[in-house]
C-alpha positions in Angstrom: 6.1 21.8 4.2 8.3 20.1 6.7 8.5 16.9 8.1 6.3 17.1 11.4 8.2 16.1 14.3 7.0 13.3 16.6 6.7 15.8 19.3 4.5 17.8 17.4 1.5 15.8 18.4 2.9 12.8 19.8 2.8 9.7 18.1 0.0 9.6 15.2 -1.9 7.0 17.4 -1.8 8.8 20.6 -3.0 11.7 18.5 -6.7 9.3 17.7 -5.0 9.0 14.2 -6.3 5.6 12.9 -5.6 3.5 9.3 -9.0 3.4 7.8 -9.8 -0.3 6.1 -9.7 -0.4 1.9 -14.0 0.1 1.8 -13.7 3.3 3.8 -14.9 5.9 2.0 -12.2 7.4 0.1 -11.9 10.8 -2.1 -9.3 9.2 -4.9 -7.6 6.7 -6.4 -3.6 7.6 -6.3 -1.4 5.8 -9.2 2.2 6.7 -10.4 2.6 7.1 -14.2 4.9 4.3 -15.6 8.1 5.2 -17.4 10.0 3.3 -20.1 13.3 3.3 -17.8 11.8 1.4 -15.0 12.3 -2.5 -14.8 8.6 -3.4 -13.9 8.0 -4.5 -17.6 10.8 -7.2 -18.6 9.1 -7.7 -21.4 8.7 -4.3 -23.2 7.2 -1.1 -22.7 5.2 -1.3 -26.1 1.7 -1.0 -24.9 2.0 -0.3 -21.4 1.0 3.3 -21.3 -2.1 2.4 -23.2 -3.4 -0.3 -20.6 -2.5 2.1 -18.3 -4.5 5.1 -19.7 -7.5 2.8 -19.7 -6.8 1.4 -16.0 -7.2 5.6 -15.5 -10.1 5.9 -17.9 -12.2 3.0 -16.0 -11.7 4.7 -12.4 -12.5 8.4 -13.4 -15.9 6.6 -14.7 -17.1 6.7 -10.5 -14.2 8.8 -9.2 -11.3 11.2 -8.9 -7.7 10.4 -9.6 -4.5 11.8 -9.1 -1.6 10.4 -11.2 2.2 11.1 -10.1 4.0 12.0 -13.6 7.3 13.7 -14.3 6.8 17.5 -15.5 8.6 15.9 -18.3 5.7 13.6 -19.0 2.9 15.6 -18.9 1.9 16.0 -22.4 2.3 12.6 -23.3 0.4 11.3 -20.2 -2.3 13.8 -21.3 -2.5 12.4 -25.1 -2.8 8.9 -23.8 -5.6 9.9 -21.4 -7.5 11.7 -23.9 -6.7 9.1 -26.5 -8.0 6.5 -24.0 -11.7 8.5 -23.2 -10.8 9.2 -19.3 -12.8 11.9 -17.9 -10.3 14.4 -17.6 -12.0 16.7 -15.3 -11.5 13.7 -12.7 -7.9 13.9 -13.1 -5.3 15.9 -11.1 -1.3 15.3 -12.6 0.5 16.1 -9.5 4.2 16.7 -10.7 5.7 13.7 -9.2 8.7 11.9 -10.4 8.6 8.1 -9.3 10.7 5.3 -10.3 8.1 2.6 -11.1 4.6 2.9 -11.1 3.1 1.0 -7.9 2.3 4.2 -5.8 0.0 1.4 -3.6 3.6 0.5 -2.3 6.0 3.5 -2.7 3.1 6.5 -1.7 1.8 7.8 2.0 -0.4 5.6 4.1 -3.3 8.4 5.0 -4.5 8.1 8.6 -7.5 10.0 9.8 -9.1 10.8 13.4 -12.1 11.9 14.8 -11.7 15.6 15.6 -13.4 19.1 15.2 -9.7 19.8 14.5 -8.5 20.8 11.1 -5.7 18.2 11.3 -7.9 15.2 10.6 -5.7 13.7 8.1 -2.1 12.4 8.4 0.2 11.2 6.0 2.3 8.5 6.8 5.9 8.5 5.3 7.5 5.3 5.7 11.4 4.5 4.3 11.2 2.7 0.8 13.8 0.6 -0.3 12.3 -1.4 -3.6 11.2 -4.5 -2.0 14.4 -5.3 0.1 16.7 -3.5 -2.0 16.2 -5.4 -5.2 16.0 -2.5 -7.8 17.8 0.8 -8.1 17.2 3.3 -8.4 14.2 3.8 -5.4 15.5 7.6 -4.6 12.7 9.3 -6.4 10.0 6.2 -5.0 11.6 7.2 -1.7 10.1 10.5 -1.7 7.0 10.2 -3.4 4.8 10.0 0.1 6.1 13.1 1.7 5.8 15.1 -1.7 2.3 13.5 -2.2 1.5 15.3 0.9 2.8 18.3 0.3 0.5 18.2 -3.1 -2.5 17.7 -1.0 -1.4 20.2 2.0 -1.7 17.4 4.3 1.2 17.2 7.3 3.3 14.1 6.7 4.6 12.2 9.5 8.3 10.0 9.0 8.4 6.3 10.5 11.7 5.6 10.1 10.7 1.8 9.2 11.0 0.0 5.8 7.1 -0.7 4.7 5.3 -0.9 1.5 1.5 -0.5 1.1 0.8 -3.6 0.0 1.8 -5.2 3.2 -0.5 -3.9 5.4 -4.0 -4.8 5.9 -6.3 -3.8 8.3 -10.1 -4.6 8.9 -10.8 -1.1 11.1 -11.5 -2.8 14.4 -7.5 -3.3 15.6 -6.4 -6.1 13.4 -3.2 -6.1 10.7 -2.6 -8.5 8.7 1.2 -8.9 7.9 4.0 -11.2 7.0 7.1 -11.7 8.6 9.0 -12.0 4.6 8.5 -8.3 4.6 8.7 -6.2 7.4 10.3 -8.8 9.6 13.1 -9.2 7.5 17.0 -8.2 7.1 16.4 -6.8 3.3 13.8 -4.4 5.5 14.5 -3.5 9.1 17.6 -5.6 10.1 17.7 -3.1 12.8 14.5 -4.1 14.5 13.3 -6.9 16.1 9.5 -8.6 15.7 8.2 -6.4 19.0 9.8 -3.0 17.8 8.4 -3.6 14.8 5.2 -3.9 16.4 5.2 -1.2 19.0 6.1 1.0 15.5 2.7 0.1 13.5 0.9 0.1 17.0 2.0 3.6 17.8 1.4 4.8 14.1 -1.5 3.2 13.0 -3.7 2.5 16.0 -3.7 -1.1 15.7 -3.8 -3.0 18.8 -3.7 -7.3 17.3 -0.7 -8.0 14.8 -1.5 -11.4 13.1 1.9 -12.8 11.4 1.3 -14.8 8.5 4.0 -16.7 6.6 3.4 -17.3 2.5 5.0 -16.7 -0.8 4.3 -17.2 -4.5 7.3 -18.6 -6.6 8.2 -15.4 -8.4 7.1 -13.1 -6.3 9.3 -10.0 -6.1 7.3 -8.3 -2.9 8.6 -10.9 -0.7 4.9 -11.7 0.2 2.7 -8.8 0.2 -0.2 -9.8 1.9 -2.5 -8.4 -0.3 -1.9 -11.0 -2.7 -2.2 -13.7 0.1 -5.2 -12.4 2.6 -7.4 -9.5 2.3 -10.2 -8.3 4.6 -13.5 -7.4 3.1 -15.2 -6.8 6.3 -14.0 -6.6 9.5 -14.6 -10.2 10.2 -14.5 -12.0 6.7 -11.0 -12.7 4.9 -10.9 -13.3 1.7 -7.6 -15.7 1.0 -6.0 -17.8 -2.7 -6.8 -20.7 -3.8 -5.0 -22.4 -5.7 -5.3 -25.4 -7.9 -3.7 -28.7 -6.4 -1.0 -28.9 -9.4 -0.2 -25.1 -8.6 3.2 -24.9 -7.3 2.2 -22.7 -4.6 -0.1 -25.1 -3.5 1.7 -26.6 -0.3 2.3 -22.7 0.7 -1.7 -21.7 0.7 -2.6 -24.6 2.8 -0.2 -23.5 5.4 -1.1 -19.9 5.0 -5.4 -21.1 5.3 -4.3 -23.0 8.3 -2.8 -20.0 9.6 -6.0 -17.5 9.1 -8.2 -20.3 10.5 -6.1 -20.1 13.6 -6.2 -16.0 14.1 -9.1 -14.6 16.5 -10.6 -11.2 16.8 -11.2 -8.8 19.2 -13.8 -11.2 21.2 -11.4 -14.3 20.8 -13.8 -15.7 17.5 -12.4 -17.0 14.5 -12.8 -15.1 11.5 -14.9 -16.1 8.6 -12.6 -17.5 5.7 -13.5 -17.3 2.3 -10.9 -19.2 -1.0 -11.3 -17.4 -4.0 -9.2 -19.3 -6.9 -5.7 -18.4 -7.8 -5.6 -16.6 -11.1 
């Protein structure tokens, strides 16, 4: 399947296309396989697939999952999963490659609309360039939404803007949560300023407010993915870290707390704020 054209419906927004919040109801949990090349585990591969077939065999205990894997590493993703006890009549292997294993990040955004139409759904297939360009390779992560889409027969849409999953959060009433470390930033979209950036997510996602947050934890190689800083659980109620006062990222949670506390909805209210302690 080809990469639609904007012209083909207009832009996804215009279309009625909308980014549903995380409780919408949802038919899968997506993941990427991990592979022993990658450089998300410094510290050794030795055990990783098995915490990873048991991530898998918890999920397929309520629902579906479809796990990108290599052709090459099907059978031994198989043996783990059976090895593990995951319900393996919940599990699709779609034969996708991917460099490291945070699909949340490299994988489509899926938009939906309200239509008698069969094109309900709409895969958004944003550029990917490992967190600012930090790890090569990101080829094979690169391409992982619009093949995801072709696995499900879904059209796929390219926004020709650097974004990762994790740094987009949205409570389903026209609010995103972002941060300017990672799509405002040269590593990302040097070629963009802060209002193309947002007349991109408006005109994809259906969004109409854009709240940007600054915040960082030391170590962090997203850049600040806010959905390790601020995450809606309703569309009014944002749940946010809390550290302890000796953390080191302690000074950088008060000033992103302050921050939330100073955002308004669609009616011009605060939203409710809620600190949940920082692992």
């Amino acid at each position: 399947m080809a990469r639609l054209s904007q012209t083909y419906f207009g832009l996804p927004a215009q279309a009625g296309f909308r980014l549903p919040p995380e409780w919408a109801p949802h038919a899968a949990t997506w993941l990427s396989w991990p592979r022993p090349e990658g450089i998300s585990f410094p510290y050794g591969f030795q055990g990783i697939p098995e915490a990873f077939a048991a991530l898998v065999t918890a999920i397929t205990q309520w629902e579906p999952v479809i796990l990108n894997a290599s052709a090459a590493a099907e059978v031994e993703v198989r043996r783990h999963l059976t090895r593990a006890g995951a319900r393996m009549d919940r599990v699709r292997l779609a034969p996708i490659p991917a460099d490291e294993p945070w699909c949340r990040d490299h994988g489509p955004t899926f938009l939906l609309r309200n239509t008698r139409s069969p094109l309900r759904k709409l895969a958004i297939d944003w550029e990917f360039n490992a967190w600012g360009g930090k790890y090569a390779p990101w080829e094979a992560d690169n391409a992982v939404a619009h093949r995801a889409a072709q696995f499900l027969g879904v059209p796929s849409h390219h926004v020709d803007l650097v974004a990762e999953g994790g740094a987009l959060e949205v409570n389903g009433q026209g609010d995103l949560l972002t941060t300017r470390g990672c799509l405002d930033a040269d590593t990302r979209n040097p070629q963009l300023n802060q209002s193309q950036i947002e007349a991109i997510l408006r005109n994809t996602l259906g969004v109409e407010r854009i709240h940007w947050l600054t915040g960082d934890l030391i170590g962090d190689d997203t850049d600040g993915h806010i959905d390790q800083l601020a995450r809606f659980i309703d569309s009014r109620t944002i749940l946010t870290s809390a550290p302890h006062p000796d953390d080191p990222n302690a000074a950088s949670f008060r000033s992103l707390r302050e921050q939330l506390m100073a955002l308004r909805d669609r009616d011009r209210r605060p939203f409710r704020i809620v600190d949940v302690p920082l692992p």
